[in-house]
C-alpha angles and dihedrals in degrees: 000000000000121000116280101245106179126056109272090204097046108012085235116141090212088119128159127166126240113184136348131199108182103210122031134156105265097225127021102198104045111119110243119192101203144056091225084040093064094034083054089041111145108270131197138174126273107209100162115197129181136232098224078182101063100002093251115162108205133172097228101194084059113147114186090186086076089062129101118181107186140139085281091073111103102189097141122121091179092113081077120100089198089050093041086048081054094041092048080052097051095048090040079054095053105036082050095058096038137049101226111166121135081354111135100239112190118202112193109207098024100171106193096346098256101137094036086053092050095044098055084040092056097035110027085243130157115234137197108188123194120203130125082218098062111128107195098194086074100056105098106160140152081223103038083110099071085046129101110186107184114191093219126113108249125254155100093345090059099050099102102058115113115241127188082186132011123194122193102190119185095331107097090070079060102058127079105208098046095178092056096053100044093043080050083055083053092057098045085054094054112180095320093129092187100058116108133227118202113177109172117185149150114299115239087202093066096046094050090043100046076031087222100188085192100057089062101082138169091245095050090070091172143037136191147193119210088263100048080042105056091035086068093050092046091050098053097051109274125116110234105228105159127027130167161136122253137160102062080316094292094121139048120216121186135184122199138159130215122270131177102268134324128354142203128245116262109157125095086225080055101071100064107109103102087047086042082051088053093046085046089051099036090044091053090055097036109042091075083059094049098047083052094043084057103036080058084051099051097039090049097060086035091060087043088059094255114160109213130207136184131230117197109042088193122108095295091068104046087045092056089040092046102051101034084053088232124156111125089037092070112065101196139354122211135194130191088213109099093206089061103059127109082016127119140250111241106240107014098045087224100152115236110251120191122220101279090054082071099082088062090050102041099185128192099210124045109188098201109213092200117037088196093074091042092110101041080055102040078056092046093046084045094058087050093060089249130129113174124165101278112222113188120206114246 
C-alpha cells in the first residue's frame, strides 16, 4: 500500500514524520496457537508523520487489508480489579449526567461487552453492541435481555440505527480515515440534538511526553491529544460539551452532541497544539536516548544472571519486545487474563503464563507494561511468595 500523503483528520498536506520501525506484528491482541504461528506472525511497517495543521499523529504506511478482528481477538482488561473499579466510575459518571432508562444506547467497538453490561445494569437501558470479537458465552447479566451484540465492524451499513447515546471506547485509534468514521457516526445520530456521544481513547500527550515507544503500535493507526481530538469532532458537525483525561491520564474521553455544521473551540483541553508541536519535536530527538537508556538497563541485570519477565501480553508488550528486538532476553510473559494463557505473542513466539506459572519461573526483574497496575501486581507476586524487582513502564 503507498504512503498516505495528505492528513486523514484534516485532509492538510503539512505533513512532517516523526518515527519509523520498519517491521512490526500487525495486530497485538489476536490469539496465536503456536509457537511458529506467532515467529511467522504478519509484520508491517510503523512510519509515524505528523498534521502540523490539526495536531493529528498517523502511521502513514497503514494498511487496514492486513487486519482481521474476530472472536479471536482478546483485547479485555476486565479481569483487572484496578480497570472494572474505572469502568463502575465511568458508568456511575455517565448514569449520573443522563437519564437512560429504557434509552437504546449503541456502543461501536464493544469488545466483550463489558461497558455496555454494566451500563444497562446501572441505568435500565437497551443496548445494541457491535464488535467482530464479541463472545456471547461470556455474557451472563441480569440485563443481557434488553442487549443485542452483532459480530459485525461498524460502518456505513449501521448508520441508520437510532441511537439516544452512542459510546466509542478504545476503537477510533483503531480506524485510518478518522474523518470518515466519525462523519458515518454523524449520520447514525441524524438530527436527534439530544443524543450523546461519549469516545473515550489513549492520550497522544502522555505518550510523547513519557515518549512510550510501545504504546505506539501498528494497530493503533491514529492518535490523538484532547485538542486534535475535539477539532475533528467540531469539523464533522458535533459540539464538543465534555473533554478530558482519566486513568492515571493515560486515556481521553469526550462527550460531544450533534449541531448543524462546524463549531468553534470552546473548551480549555481544547487549546494544546503549539505545546503538541514542542513533545513531536522533542519525542523525535529524544526516542533513540530512551530505547539505549533501556537496552543498558536490560543488558546490565542479563550479564548479572537476572532472569526478566513481563507482565501485560497485550500491545504494549509486543510493541517494547518488537522495537527493542528482544525474545531470549524475557524469560517469561504473564498475563492476568485466563483466555490468554498457553497462547502465544504474536512476533516473538513467548508463550503467555498466568500468575501461578511464576513460581516456576521465579524471576528477578517484572517490567510492568502498564504502572497503573503496579500495586494490584506487587499484591499478586507477593501471594505467590515472589518478590522480583518491579519495574514499572514510563
Amino acid at each position: 500500500m503507498s504512503r498516505i500523503e495528505a492528513c486523514p483528520a484534516c485532509a492538510s498536506r503539512a505533513l512532517e514524520p516523526v518515527w519509523r520501525v520498519p517491521s512490526v506484528p500487525v495486530h497485538s491482541c489476536l490469539m496465536v496457537e503456536s509457537e511458529a504461528a506467532a515467529r511467522a506472525f504478519p509484520r508491517g511497517e510503523l512510519d509515524l508523520a505528523f498534521c502540523r495543521t490539526c495536531g493529528f499523529l498517523f502511521n502513514a504506511a497503514f494498511d487496514p487489508t492486513v487486519q482481521h478482528y474476530s472472536p479471536a481477538y482478546e483485547e479485555t482488561q476486565a479481569f483487572s480489579p484496578r480497570f472494572l473499579r474505572f469502568l463502575t466510575e465511568l458508568c456511575e459518571d455517565q448514569a449520573s449526567k443522563y437519564d437512560l432508562r429504557d434509552r437504546l444506547v449503541v456502543e461501536i467497538g464493544c469488545g466483550k461487552g463489558e461497558f455496555l453490561v454494566a451500563l444497562a445494569e446501572r441505568t435500565g437501558c437497551r443496548g445494541i453492541g457491535i464488535d467482530p470479537g464479541f463472545r456471547p458465552e461470556r455474557l451472563a447479566s441480569p440485563a443481557a435481555a434488553r442487549l443485542t451484540f452483532v459480530r459485525d465492524l461498524y460502518g456505513p451499513a449501521w448508520r441508520r440505527l437510532p441511537p439516544d447515546y452512542l459510546a466509542c471506547r478504545h476503537t477510533l485509534e483503531h480506524i485510518g480515515p478518522v474523518s470518515a468514521f466519525v462523519r458515518t457516526v454523524r449520520e447514525t445520530v441524524g438530527e436527534r440534538p439530544g443524543t450523546v456521544v461519549l469516545f473515550e481513547l489513549p492520550d497522544l500527550r502522555r505518550i510523547l511526553i513519557e515518549q512510550a515507544f510501545w504504546d505506539l503500535y501498528y494497530e493503533h493507526a491514529s492518535y490523538f491529544t484532547a485538542g486534535a481530538l475535539a477539532r475533528l469532532f467540531r469539523r464533522e458537525g458535533f459540539s464538543v460539551h465534555a473533554l478530558w483525561r482519566c486513568y492515571d491520564e493515560q486515556y481521553l474521553v469526550l462527550e460531544a452532541r450533534p449541531a448543524p455544521g462546524p463549531t468553534a473551540p470552546a473548551l480549555p483541553l481544547e487549546e494544546d497544539l503549539a505545546e503538541t508541536r514542542a513533545l513531536v519535536a522533542a519525542f523525535r530527538t529524544g526516542v533513540a536516548e530512551k530505547l539505549e537508556g533501556l537496552r543498558q538497563r536490560l543488558a546490565t541485570w542479563r550479564a548479572a544472571g537476572r532472569r526478566i519477565a513481563i507482565w501485560g501480553s497485550g500491545s504494549k508488550a509486543v510493541a517494547f519486545l518488537a522495537v527493542l528486538g528482544l525474545e531470549a532476553e524475557i524469560a517469561a510473559v504473564v498475563d492476568v487474563n485466563p483466555h490468554k494463557r498457553g497462547r502465544w505473542l504474536a512476533g516473538t513466539g513467548h508463550r503467555i503464563l498466568g500468575p501461578d506459572d511464576l513460581a516456576g519461573v521465579r524471576p528477578d526483574v517484572v517490567l510492568v507494561m502498564n504502572p497503573i497496575y503496579l500495586e494490584e501486581i506487587g499484591r499478586d507476586l507477593s501471594a505467590r511468595g515472589l518478590a522480583p524487582l518491579l519495574v514499572p513502564m514510563r
